[in-house]
C-alpha positions in Angstrom: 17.4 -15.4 5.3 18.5 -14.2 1.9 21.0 -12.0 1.4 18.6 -9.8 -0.1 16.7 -9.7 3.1 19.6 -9.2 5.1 20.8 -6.3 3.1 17.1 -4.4 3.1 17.4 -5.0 7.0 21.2 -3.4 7.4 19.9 -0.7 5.0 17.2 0.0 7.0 18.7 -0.2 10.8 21.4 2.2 9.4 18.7 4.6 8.1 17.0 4.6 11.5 20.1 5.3 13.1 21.0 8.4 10.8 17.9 9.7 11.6 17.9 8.9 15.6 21.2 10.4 15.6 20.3 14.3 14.7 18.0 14.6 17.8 20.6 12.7 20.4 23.4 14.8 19.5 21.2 18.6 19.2 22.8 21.0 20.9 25.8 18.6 22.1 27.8 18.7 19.5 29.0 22.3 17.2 30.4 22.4 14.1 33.0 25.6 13.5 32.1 27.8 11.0 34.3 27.1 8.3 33.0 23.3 8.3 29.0 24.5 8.2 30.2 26.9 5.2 32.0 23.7 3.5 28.4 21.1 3.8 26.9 23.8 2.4 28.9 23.9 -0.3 29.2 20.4 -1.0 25.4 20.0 -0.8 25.1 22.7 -3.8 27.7 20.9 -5.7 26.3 17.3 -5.3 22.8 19.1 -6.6 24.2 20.6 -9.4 26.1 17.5 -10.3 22.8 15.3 -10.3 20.9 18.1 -12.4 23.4 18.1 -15.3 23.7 14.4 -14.9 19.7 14.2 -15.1 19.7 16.9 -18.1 22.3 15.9 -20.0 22.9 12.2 -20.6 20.4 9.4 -20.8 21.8 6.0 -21.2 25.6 6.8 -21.0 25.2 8.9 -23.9 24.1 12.8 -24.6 20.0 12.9 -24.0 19.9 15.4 -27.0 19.1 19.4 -26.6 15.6 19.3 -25.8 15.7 18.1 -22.4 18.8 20.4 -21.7 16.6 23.3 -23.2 13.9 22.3 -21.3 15.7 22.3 -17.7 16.7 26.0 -18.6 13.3 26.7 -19.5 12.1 25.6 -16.3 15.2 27.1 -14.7 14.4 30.8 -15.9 11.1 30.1 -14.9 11.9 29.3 -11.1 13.9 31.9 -11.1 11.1 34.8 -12.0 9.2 33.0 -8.8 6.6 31.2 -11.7 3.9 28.7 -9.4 5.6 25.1 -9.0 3.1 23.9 -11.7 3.8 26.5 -14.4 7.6 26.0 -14.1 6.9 21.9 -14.6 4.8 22.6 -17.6 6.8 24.7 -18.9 9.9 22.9 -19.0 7.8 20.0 -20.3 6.1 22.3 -23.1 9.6 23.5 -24.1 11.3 19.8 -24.5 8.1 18.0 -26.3 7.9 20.8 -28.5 11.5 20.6 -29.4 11.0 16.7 -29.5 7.8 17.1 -31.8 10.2 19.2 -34.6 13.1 16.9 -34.5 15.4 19.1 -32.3 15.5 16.4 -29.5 17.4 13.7 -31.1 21.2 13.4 -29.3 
């Protein structure tokens, strides 16, 4: 067996058990407060951390300010409850136009 092979295997018997173990321990085991208050937190930051990683850089380097323009595009448009597919399109109306007159370039 590869090593390859091996680690798709452990990936995936590790996987299975992370999602075996939310049902065996419901209702067994409760978190305090202060801890559900602090994963909720740290979800919000690890999203917000992949977002300005995903708008912002692009090969190590700045991505430009078109795709930064276009995530707040999309941003202001989630947040005025726009439909899923007008807040996509948008965002991706607002960077290629920006892209189309030059702005885009990091």
């Amino acid at each position: 067996m590869s090593a390859t092979v091996a680690a798709i295997l452990v990936l995936a018997a590790g996987t299975y058990a992370f999602r075996l173990v939310g049902p065996a321990l419901h209702g067994r085991v409760t978190l305090p407060d202060r801890v559900r208050e602090l994963l909720t937190a740290g979800a919000v930051v690890l999203l917000v951390a992949l977002l300005a990683t995903g708008a912002l850089t692009e090969g190590g380097g700045f991505a430009g300010w078109a795709r930064p323009a276009g995530v707040l595009a999309g941003a202001a448009l989630a947040w005025r409850r726009a439909p899923f597919a007008v807040v996509v399109l948008g965002a991706a109306g607002v960077t290629a136009v920006l892209r189309a007159v030059g702005v885009g370039v990091g």
